[in-house]
KEVEXMI-177241 format. One record per residue (C-alpha): residue number from 1; residue in three letters; x negated, y negated, z negated. Coordinates in steps of 0.25 Angstrom, whole numbers, m for minus. Layout:
<pts>
i:NUM	aa:ala	u:X	v:Y	w:Z
...
</pts>
This chain:
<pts>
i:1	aa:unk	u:m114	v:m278	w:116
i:2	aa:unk	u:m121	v:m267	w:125
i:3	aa:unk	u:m137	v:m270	w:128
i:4	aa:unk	u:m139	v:m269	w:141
i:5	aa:unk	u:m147	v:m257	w:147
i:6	aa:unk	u:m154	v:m269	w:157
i:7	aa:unk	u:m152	v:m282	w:153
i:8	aa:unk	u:m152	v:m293	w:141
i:9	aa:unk	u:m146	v:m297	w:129
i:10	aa:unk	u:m146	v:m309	w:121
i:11	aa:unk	u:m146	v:m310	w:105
i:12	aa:unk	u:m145	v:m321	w:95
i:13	aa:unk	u:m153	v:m317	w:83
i:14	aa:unk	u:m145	v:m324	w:71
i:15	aa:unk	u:m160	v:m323	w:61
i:16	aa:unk	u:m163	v:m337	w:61
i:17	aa:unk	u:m160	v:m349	w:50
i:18	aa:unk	u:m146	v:m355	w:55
i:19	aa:unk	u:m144	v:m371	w:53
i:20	aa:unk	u:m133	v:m377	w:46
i:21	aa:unk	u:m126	v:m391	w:50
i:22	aa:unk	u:m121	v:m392	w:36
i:23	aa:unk	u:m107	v:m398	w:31
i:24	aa:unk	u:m101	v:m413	w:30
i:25	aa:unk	u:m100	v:m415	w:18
i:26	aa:unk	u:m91	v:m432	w:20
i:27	aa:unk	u:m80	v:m421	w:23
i:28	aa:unk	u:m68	v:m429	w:12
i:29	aa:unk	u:m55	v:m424	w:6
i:30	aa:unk	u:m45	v:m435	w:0
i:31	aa:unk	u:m35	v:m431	w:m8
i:32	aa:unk	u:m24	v:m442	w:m11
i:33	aa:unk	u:m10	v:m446	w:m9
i:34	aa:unk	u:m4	v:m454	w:2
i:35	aa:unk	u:10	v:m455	w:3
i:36	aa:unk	u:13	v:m463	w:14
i:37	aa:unk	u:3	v:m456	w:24
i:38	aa:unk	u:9	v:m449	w:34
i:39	aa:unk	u:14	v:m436	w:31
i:40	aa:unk	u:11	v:m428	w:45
i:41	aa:unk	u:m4	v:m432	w:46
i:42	aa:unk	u:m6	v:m430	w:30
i:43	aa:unk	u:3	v:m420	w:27
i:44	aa:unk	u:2	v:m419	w:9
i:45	aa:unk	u:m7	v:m409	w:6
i:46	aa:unk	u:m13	v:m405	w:19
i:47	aa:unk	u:m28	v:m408	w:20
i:48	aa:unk	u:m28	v:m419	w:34
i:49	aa:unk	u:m44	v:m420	w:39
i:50	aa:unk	u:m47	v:m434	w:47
i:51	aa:unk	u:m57	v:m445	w:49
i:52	aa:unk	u:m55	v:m457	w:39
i:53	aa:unk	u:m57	v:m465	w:52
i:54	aa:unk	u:m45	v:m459	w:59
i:55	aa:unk	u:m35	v:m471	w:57
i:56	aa:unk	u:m23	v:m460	w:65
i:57	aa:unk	u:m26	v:m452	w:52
i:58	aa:unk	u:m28	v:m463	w:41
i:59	aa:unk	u:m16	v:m470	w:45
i:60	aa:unk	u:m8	v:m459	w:42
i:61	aa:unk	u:m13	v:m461	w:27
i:62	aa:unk	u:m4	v:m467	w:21
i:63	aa:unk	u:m8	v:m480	w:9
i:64	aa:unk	u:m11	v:m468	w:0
i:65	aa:unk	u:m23	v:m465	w:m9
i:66	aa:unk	u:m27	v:m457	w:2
i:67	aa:unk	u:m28	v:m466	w:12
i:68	aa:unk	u:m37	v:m475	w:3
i:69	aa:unk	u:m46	v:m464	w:1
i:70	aa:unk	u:m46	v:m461	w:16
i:71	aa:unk	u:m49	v:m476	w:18
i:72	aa:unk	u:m58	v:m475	w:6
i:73	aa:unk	u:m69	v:m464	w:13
i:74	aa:unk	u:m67	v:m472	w:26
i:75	aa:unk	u:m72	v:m485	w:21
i:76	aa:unk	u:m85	v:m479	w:16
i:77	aa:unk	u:m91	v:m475	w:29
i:78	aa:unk	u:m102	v:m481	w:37
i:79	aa:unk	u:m108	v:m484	w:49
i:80	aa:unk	u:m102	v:m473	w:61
i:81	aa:unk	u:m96	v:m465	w:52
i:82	aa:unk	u:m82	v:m471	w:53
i:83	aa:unk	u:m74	v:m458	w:47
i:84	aa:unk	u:m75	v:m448	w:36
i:85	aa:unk	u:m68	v:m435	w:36
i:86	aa:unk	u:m58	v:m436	w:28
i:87	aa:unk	u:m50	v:m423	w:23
i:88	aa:unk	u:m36	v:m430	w:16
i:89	aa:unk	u:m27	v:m421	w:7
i:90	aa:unk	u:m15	v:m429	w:5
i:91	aa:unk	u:m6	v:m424	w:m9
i:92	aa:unk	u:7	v:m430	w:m13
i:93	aa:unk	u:10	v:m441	w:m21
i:94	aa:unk	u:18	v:m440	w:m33
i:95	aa:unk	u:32	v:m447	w:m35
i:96	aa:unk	u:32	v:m446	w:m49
i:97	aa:unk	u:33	v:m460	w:m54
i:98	aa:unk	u:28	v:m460	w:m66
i:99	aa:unk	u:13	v:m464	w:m63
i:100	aa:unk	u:7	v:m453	w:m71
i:101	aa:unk	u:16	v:m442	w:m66
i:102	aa:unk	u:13	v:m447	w:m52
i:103	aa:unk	u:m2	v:m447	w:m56
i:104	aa:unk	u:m1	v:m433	w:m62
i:105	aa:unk	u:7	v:m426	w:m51
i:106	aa:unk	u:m1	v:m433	w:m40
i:107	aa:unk	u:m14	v:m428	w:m46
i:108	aa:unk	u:m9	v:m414	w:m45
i:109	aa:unk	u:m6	v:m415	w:m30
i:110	aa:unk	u:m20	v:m419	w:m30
i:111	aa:unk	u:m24	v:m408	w:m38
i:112	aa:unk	u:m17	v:m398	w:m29
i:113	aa:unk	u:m24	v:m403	w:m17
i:114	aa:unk	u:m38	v:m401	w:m24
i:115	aa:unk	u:m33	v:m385	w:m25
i:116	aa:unk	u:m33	v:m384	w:m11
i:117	aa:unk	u:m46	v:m391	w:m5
i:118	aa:unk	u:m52	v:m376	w:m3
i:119	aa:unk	u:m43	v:m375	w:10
i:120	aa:unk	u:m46	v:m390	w:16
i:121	aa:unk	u:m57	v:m386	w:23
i:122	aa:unk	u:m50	v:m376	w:31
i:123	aa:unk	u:m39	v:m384	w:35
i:124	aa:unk	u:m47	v:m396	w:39
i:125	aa:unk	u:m60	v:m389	w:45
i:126	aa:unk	u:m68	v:m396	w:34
i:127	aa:unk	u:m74	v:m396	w:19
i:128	aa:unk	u:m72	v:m411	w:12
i:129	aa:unk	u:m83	v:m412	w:3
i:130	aa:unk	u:m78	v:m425	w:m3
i:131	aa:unk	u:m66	v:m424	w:m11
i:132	aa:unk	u:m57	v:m436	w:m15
i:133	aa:unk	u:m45	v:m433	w:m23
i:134	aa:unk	u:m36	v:m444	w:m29
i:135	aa:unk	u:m30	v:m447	w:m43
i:136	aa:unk	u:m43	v:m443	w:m52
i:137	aa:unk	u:m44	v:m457	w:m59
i:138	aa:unk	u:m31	v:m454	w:m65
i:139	aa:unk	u:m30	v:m445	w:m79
i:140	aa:unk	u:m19	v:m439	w:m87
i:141	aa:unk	u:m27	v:m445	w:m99
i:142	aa:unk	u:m40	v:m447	w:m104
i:143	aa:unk	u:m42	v:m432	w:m107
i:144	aa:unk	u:m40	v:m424	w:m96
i:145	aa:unk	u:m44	v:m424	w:m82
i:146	aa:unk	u:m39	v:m428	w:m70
i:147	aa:unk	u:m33	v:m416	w:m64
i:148	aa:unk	u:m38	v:m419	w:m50
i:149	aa:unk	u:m53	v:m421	w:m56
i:150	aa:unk	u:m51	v:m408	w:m63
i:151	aa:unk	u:m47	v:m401	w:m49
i:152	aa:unk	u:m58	v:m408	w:m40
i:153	aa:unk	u:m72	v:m400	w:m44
i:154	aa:unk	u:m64	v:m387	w:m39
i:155	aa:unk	u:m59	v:m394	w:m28
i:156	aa:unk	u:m73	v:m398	w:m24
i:157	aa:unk	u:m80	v:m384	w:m28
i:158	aa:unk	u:m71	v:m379	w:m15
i:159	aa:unk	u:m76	v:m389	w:m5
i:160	aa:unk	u:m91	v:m393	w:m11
i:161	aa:unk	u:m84	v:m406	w:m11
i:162	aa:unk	u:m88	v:m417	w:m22
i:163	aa:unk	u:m75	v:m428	w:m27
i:164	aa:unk	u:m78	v:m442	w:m29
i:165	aa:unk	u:m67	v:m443	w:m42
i:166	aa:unk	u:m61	v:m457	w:m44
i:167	aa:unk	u:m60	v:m458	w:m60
i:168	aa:unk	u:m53	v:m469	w:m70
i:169	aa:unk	u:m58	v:m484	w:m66
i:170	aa:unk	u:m55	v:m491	w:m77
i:171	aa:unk	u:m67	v:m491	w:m85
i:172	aa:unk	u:m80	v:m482	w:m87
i:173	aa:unk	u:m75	v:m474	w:m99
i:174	aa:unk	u:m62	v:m469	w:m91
i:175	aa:unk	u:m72	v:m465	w:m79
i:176	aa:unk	u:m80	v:m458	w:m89
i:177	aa:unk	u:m69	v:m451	w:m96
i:178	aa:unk	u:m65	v:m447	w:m82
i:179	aa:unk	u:m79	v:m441	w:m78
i:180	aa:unk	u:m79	v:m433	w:m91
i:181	aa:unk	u:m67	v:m425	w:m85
i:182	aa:unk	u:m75	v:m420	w:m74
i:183	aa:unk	u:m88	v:m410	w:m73
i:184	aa:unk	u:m91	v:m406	w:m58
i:185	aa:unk	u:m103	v:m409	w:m48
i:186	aa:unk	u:m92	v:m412	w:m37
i:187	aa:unk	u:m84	v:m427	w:m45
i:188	aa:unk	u:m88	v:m438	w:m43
i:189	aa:unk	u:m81	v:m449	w:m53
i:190	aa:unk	u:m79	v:m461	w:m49
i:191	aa:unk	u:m76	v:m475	w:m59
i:192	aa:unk	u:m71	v:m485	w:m49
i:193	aa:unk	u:m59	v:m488	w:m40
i:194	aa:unk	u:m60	v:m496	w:m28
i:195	aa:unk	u:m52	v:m508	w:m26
i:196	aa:unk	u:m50	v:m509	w:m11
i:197	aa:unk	u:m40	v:m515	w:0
i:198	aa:unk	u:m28	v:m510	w:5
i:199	aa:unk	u:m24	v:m519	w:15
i:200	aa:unk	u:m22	v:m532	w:4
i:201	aa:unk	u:m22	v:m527	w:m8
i:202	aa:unk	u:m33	v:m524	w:m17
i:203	aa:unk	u:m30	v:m508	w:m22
i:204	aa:unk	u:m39	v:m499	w:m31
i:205	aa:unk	u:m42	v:m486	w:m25
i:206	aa:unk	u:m51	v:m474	w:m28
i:207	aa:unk	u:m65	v:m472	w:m28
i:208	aa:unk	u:m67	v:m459	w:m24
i:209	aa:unk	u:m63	v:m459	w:m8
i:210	aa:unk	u:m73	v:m469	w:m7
i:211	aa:unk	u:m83	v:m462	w:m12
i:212	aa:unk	u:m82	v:m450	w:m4
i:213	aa:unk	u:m81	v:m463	w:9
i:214	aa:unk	u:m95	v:m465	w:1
i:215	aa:unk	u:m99	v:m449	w:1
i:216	aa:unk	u:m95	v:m449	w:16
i:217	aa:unk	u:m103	v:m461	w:21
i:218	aa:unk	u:m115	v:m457	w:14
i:219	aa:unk	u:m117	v:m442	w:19
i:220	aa:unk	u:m114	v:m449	w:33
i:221	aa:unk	u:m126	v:m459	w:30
i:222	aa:unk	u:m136	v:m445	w:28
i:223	aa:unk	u:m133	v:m435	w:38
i:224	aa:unk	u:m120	v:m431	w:32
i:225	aa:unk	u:m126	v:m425	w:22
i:226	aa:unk	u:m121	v:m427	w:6
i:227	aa:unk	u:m135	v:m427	w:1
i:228	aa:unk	u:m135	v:m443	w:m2
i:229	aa:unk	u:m131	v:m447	w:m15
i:230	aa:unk	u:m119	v:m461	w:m13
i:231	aa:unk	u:m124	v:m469	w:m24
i:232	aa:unk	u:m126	v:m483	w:m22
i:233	aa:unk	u:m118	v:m482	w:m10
i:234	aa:unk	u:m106	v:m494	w:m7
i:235	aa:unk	u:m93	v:m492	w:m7
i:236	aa:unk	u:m85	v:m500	w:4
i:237	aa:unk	u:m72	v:m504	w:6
i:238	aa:unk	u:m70	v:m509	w:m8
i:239	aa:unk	u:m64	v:m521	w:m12
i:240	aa:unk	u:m68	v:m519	w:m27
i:241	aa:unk	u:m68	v:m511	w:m39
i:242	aa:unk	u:m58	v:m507	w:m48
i:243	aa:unk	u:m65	v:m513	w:m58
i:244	aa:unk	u:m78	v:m522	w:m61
i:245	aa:unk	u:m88	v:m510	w:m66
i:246	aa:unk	u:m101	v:m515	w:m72
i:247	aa:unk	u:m115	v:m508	w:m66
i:248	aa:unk	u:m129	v:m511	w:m67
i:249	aa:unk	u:m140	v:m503	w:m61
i:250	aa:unk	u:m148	v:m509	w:m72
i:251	aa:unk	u:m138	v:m506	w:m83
i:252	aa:unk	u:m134	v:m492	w:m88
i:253	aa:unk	u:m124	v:m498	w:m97
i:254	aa:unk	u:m115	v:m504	w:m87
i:255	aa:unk	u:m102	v:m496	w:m87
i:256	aa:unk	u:m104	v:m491	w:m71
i:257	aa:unk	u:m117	v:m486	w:m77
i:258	aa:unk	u:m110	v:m479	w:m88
i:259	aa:unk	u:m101	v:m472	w:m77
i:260	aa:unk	u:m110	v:m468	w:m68
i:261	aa:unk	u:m119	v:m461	w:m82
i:262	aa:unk	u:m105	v:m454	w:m84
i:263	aa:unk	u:m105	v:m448	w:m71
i:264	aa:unk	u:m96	v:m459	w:m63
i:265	aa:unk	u:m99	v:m464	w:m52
i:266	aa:unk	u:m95	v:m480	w:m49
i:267	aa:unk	u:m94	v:m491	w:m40
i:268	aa:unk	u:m102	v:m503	w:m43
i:269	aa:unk	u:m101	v:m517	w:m37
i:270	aa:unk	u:m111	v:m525	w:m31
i:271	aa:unk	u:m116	v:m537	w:m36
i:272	aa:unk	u:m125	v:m548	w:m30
i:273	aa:unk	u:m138	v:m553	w:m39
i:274	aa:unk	u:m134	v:m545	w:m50
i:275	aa:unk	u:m148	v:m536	w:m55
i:276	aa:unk	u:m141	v:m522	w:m56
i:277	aa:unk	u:m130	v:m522	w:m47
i:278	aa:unk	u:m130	v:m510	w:m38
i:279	aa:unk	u:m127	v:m519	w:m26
i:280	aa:unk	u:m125	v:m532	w:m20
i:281	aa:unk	u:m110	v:m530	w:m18
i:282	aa:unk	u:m100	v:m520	w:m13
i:283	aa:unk	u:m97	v:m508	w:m20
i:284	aa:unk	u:m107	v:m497	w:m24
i:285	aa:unk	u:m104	v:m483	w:m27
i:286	aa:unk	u:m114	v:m477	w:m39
i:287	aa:unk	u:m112	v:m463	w:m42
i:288	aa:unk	u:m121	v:m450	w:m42
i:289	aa:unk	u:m117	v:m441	w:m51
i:290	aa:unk	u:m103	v:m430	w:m51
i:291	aa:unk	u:m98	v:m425	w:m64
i:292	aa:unk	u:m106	v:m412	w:m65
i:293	aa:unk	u:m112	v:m410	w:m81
i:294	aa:unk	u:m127	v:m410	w:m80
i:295	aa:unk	u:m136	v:m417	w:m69
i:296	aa:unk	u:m140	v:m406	w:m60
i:297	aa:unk	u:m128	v:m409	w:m49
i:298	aa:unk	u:m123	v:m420	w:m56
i:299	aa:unk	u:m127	v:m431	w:m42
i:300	aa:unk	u:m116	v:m426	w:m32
i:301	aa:unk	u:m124	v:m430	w:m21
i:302	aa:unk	u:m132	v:m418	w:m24
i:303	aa:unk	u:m120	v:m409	w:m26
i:304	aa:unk	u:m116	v:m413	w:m11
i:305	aa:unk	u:m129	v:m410	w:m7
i:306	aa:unk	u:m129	v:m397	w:m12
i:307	aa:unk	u:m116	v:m395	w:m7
i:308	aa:unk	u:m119	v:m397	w:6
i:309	aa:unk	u:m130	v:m387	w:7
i:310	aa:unk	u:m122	v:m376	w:0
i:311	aa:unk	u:m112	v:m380	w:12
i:312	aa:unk	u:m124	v:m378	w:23
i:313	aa:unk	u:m129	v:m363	w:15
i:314	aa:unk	u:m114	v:m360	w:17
i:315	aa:unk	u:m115	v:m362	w:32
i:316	aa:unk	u:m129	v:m354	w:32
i:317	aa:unk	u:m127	v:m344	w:25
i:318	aa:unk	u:m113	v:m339	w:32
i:319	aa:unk	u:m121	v:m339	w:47
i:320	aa:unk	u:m129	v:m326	w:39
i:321	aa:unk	u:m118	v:m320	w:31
i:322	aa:unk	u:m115	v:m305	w:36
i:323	aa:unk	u:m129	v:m304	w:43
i:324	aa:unk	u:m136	v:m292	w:39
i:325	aa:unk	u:m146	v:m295	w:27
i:326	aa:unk	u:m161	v:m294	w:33
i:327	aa:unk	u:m172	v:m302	w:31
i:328	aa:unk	u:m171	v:m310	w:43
i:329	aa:unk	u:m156	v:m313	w:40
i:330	aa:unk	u:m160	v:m317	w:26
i:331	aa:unk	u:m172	v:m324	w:30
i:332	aa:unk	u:m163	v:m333	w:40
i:333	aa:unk	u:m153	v:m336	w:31
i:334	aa:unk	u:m164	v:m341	w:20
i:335	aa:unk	u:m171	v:m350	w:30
i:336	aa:unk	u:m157	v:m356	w:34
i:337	aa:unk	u:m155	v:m361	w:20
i:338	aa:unk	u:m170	v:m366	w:19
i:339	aa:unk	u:m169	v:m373	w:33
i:340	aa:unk	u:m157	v:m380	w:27
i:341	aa:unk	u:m162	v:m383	w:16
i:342	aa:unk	u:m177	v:m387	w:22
i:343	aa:unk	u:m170	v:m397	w:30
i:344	aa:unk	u:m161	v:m405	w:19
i:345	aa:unk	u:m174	v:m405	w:11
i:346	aa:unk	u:m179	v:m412	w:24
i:347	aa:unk	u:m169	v:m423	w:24
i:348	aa:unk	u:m170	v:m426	w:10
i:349	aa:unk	u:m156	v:m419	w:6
i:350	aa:unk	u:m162	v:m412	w:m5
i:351	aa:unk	u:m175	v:m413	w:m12
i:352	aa:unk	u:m179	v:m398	w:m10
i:353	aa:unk	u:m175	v:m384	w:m9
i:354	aa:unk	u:m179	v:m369	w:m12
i:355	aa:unk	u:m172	v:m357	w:m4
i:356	aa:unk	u:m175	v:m343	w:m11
i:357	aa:unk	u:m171	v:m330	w:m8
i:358	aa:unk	u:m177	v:m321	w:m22
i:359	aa:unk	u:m177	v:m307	w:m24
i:360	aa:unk	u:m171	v:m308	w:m39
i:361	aa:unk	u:m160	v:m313	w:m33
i:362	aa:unk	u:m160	v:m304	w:m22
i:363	aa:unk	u:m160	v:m290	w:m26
i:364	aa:unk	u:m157	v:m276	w:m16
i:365	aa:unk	u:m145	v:m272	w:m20
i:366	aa:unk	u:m139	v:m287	w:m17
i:367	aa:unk	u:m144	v:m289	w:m3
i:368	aa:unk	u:m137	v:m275	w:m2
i:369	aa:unk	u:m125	v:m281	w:m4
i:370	aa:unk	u:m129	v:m292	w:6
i:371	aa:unk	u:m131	v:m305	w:m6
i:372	aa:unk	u:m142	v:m312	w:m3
i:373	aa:unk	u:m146	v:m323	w:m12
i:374	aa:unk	u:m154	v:m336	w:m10
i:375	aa:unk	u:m157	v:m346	w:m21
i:376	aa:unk	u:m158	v:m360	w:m16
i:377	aa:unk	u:m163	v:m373	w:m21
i:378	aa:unk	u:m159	v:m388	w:m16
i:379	aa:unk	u:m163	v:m400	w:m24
i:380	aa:unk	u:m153	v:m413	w:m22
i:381	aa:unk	u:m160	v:m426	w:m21
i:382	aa:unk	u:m153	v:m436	w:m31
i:383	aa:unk	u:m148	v:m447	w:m33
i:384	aa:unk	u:m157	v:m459	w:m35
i:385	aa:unk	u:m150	v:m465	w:m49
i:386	aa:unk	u:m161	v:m472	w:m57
i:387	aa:unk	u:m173	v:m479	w:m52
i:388	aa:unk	u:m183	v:m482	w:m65
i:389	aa:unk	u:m193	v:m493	w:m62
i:390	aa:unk	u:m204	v:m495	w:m71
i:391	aa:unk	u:m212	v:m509	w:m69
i:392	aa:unk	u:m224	v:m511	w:m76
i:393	aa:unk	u:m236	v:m523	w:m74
i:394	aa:unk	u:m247	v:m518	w:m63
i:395	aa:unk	u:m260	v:m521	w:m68
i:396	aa:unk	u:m267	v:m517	w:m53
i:397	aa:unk	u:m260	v:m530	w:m49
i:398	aa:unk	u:m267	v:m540	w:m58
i:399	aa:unk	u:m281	v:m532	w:m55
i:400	aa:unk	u:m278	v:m537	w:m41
i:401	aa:unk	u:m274	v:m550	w:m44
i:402	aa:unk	u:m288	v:m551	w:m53
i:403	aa:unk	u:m296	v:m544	w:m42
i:404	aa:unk	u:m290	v:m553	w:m30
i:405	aa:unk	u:m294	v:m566	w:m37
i:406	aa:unk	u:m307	v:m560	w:m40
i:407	aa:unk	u:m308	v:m557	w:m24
i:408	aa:unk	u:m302	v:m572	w:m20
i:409	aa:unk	u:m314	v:m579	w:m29
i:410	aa:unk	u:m325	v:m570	w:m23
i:411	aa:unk	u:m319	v:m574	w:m10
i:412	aa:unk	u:m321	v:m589	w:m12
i:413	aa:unk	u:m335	v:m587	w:m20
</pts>
């Protein structure tokens, strides 16, 4: 604009730290058949955004897989929270009869799905960050992978998403056989079915859509954030298990201790007067840890947390972008990530930070190019797994004893 010979203007100097409201990461995506949901609302393969509390919507689910897991996240939830956001991807079913074939081809509709998760978000105006895709108990044979489990960490790369992945039930060895096919930080396996009902009947059902019920209810318990681990955490709406699995808190042989030392997480069953039960009753989840080789973003708790802040530098560092690079402009944009970082250390999120801005790493001839490089350091609190108590005799107590008799007969002398 023209300045004014006489007059005023008014400016609004964009130098100073920027806030950041961060991302909600209880943001779900369901991928399952249903084929008796209505075919207008859930069109096959077309992503359909929702709350799992909205009975127009969840009537129109059909008796599929996908409307247990709908019901499955819903049945989590706590308190005011009455519904999740819930992204469904609805894929076809087979009709091949045989049930391997019908397995195989199903799988790969799944699989096909998976491929296109990178253009959810646009289409329903959010990121899901918890993924639930059918079918992954099932293998071809013992020696190869599920094809769905073998599509999933790419999947979840795209979206910073993690995957609860539902493996073989029947016992601990095919669990763990089925964990060995996987290695990413973003799977979660679980050993368990749940058995629930479905009007009368008592049916078996996944896992895994519970568990992401569980992720959901527990960020809405802190803030909405997706720094709290879920471990010792019920699991409601169960009627069972789909089979007895022997744990102890006090025993690492039990066979849901030898899981969980595999990398698989479980549900355990509550027991009343039994020393080592992890409850009194209900259903418990237990589980920490993904499928990642090597223990240094192994607890996935610590991987959503750390996602979640990379999500909040993306959402301060594009408020800078194509600014002119001066030291008031790289100054503002330093102090923004330090702030935010400042104040999850504040809450507890993480455990510590470092924000760095080194001239090795920043060299004249690339901040003539308009590269700037920040080195940063966050520290994941973790999961609290084993407490060690070592109880000895206290010879202070006897001293006590010995000098309060001594006090009580002076007394009476």
């Amino acid at each position: 604009m023209t300045a004014p010979t006489f007059g005023m203007t008014f400016t609004r100097p964009q130098d100073e730290p920027v806030p950041v409201l961060g991302a909600d990461f209880s943001k779900s995506l369901l991928i399952e058949t249903s084929a008796d949901a209505d075919a207008a609302a859930f069109p096959i393969g077309e992503p359909v955004r929702f709350s799992s509390s909205d009975t127009t919507k969840t009537s129109k689910l059909g008796t599929g897989p996908l409307a247990d897991a709908v019901r499955a996240v819903n049945s989590q939830l706590s308190g005011l929270n009455a519904g999740a956001d819930v992204t469904v991807l609805r894929v076809a079913e087979s009709a091949e009869a045989d049930p391997q074939d019908k397995l195989e081809e199903t799988s790969a509709n799944i699989v096909a799905a998976l491929a296109t998760v990178s253009s959810i978000p646009s289409h329903v105006n959010a990121t899901p960050r918890l993924i639930w895709a059918g079918r992954t108990s099932w293998r071809p044979d013992m020696a190869t992978a599920n094809p769905i489990v073998a599509a999933l960490p790419a999947a979840c790369e795209k979206l910073l998403a993690v995957a609860p992945v539902d493996v073989d039930d029947t016992s601990a060895a095919n669990a763990i056989d089925a964990r060995e096919t996987m290695n990413s930080q973003r799977l979660i396996p679980i050993g368990v079915a749940a058995r629930v009902f479905e009007g009368a009947s008592l049916v078996t059902r996944p896992m895994g859509p519970r568990v992401v019920g569980l992720f959901v209810r527990n960020d809405n318990d802190h803030g909405g954030k997706p720094f709290d681990p879920i471990a010792n955490r019920p699991i409601q709406g169960l009627a069972g298990l789909s089979r007895k699995l022997p744990f102890s808190l006090l025993d690492g042989s039990t066979e849901g201790q030898q899981m969980l030392e595999a990398g698989v997480s479980i549900v355990a069953e509550g027991e009343v007067g039994v020393d080592g039960a992890v409850a009194d009753g209900g259903f418990v989840f237990i589980g920490t840890d993904n499928t990642e080789t090597g223990e240094l973003w192994q607890q996935f708790h610590q991987v959503r947390g750390a996602d979640y802040i990379t999500v909040k530098l993306m959402q301060i560092t594009r408020q800078f972008l194509g600014r002119k690079t001066t030291a008031d402009h790289a100054e503002a944009w330093l102090n923004s990530l330090r702030f935010m970082l400042r104040d999850h250390n504040a809450d507890d999120d993480i455990l510590g930070y470092d924000v760095k801005f080194l001239a090795s790493k920043n060299s004249p001839e690339e901040i003539r190019l308009g590269h700037l490089t920040v080195n940063l350091g966050i520290e994941p609190a973790p999961a609290f797994k084993v407490a060690n108590h070592e109880i000895r005799r206290y010879r202070p107590a006897v001293e006590g004893l010995v000098a309060e008799i001594i006090a009580r007969m002076n007394a009476v002398s």
